[in-house]
C-alpha positions as CSV (number, residue, x, y, z in Angstrom):
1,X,-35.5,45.5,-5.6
2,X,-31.7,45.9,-5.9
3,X,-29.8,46.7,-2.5
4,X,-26.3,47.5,-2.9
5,X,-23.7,47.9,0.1
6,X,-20.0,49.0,0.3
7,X,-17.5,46.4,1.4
8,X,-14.0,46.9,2.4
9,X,-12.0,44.3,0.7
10,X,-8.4,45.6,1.8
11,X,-8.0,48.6,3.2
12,X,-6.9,49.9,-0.5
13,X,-10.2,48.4,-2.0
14,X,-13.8,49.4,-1.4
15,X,-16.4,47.5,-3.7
16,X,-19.6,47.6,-4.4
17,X,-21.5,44.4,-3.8
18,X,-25.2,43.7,-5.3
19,X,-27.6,42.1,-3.1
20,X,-29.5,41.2,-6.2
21,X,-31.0,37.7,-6.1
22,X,-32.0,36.3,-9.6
23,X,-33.0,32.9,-10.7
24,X,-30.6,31.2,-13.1
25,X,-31.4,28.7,-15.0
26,X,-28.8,26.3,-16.0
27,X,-28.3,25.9,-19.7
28,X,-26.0,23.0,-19.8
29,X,-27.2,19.9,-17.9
30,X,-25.2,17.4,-20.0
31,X,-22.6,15.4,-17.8
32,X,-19.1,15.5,-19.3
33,X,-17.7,13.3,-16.7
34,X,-17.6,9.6,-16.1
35,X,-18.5,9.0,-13.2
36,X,-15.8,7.3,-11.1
37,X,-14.9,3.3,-11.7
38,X,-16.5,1.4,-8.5
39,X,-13.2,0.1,-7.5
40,X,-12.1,3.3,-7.0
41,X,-13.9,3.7,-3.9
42,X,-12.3,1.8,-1.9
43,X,-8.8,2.5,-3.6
44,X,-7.1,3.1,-0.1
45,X,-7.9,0.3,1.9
46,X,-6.6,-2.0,-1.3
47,X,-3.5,-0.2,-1.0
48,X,-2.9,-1.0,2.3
49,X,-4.1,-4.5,2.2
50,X,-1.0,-4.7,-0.7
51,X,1.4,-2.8,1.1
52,X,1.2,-5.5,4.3
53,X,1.3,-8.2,1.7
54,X,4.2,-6.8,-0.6
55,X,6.2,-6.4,2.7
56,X,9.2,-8.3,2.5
57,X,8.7,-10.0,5.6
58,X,4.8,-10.5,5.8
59,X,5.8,-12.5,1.9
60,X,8.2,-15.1,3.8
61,X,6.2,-15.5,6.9
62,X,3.0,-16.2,5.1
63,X,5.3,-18.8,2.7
64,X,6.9,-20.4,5.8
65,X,3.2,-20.7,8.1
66,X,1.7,-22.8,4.7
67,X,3.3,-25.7,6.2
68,X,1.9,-25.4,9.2
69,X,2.5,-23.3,12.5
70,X,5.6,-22.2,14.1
71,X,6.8,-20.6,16.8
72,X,8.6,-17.0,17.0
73,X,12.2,-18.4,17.0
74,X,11.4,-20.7,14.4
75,X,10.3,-18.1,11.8
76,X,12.8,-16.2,13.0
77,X,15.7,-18.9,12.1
78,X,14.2,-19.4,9.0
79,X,13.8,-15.7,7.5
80,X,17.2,-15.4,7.6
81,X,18.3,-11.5,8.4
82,X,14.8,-10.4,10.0
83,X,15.5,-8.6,13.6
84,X,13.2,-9.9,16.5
85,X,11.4,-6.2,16.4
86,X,10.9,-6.7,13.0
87,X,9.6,-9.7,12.6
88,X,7.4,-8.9,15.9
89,X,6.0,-5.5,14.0
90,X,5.2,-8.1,10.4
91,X,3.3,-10.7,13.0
92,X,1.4,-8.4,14.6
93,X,0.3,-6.8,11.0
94,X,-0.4,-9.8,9.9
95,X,-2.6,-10.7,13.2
96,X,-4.2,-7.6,12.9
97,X,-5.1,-8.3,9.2
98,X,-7.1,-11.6,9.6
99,X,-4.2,-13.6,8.1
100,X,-2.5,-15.6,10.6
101,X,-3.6,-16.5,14.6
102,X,-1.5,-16.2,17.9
103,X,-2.2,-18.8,20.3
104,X,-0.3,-18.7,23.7
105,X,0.1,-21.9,25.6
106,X,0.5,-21.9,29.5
107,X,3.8,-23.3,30.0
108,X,6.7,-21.9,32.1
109,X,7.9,-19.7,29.9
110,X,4.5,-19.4,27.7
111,X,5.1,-20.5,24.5
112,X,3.9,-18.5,21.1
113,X,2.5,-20.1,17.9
114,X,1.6,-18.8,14.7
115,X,-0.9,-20.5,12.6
116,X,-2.2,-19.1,9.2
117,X,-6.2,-18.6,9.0
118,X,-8.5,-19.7,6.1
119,X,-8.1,-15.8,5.0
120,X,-4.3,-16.0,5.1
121,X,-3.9,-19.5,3.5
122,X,-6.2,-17.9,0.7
123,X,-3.8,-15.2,0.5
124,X,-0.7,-17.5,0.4
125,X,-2.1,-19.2,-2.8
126,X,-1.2,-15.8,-5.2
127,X,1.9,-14.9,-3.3
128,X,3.3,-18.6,-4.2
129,X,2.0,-17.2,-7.8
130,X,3.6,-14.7,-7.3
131,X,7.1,-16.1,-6.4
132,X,7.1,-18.3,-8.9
133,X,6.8,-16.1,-11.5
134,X,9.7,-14.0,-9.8
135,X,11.4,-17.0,-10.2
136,X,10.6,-17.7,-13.9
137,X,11.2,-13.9,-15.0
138,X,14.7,-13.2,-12.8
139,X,16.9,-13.3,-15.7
140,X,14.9,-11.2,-17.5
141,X,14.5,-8.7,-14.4
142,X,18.4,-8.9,-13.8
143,X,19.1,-7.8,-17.7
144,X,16.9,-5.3,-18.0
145,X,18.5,-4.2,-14.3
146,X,22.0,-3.9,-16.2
147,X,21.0,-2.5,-19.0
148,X,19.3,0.2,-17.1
149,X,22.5,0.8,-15.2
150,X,24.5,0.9,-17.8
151,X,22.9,3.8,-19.9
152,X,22.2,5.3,-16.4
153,X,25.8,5.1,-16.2
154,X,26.9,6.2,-19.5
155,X,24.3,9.2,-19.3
156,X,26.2,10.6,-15.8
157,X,29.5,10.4,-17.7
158,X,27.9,12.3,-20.8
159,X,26.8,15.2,-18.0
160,X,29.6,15.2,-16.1
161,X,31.6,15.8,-19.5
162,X,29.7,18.7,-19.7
């Protein structure tokens, strides 16, 4: 039983389409693919766990709560350079996260502290890591900086020569 209409594709093209059904088997059932690595899954929400921790900002706050809490104008002081929004925006992130608590005392004016939780202070132990080896590895970082800039350099001069 084979029905066959006439469709207008375009107005410049008429076809003729096969109603046909047939059965097809498949002949090639092998997978070819790996199938995907588990962590993949789950590949955004790790990259915006790591983007609130690689933050400037949420680095130093989380560095300067290890000690214990603080209030805003105290973290504030001691980031050296953050603006008040700024630093408001990285608190807030870092509230929202899990990784630090805002407590709000009743005093005239109310005063704000920050505290790191048990997830946070987990956290801080492989950003100190983390700094450290920044620290270790800075000369090595800063050469490789001026040797990039150099040939960088040389290699505009070469195309402006041009």
């Amino acid at each position: 039983m084979s029905r066959s209409k006439l469709v207008t594709w375009t107005r410049y093209v008429t076809l003729t389409i096969s109603q046909e059904r047939k059965f097809v088997r498949p002949r090639h059932t092998d997978m070819t693919a790996t199938p995907p690595h588990p962590l993949h899954q789950d590949c955004a929400k790790v990259s915006q766990v790591f983007a609130r921790i690689g933050e400037k900002w949420s680095m130093l706050v989380v560095m300067l709560l290890r000690d214990g809490p603080r209030r805003f104008n105290d973290i504030k002081r001691n980031t050296g350079g953050i603006s008040q929004q700024m630093l408001t925006r990285t608190l807030r992130g870092l509230e929202r996260d899990g990784m630090l608590t805002r407590t709000i005392f009743p005093t005239s004016p109310p005063q704000v502290e920050y505290r790191l939780t048990e997830l946070g202070r987990s956290m801080s132990e492989p950003v100190l890591a983390f700094g450290l080896w920044v620290r270790e590895h800075l000369a090595e970082v800063e050469t490789a900086r001026g040797r990039f800039d150099q040939r960088t350099k040389s290699e505009r001069g070469l195309e402006a020569a041009e």
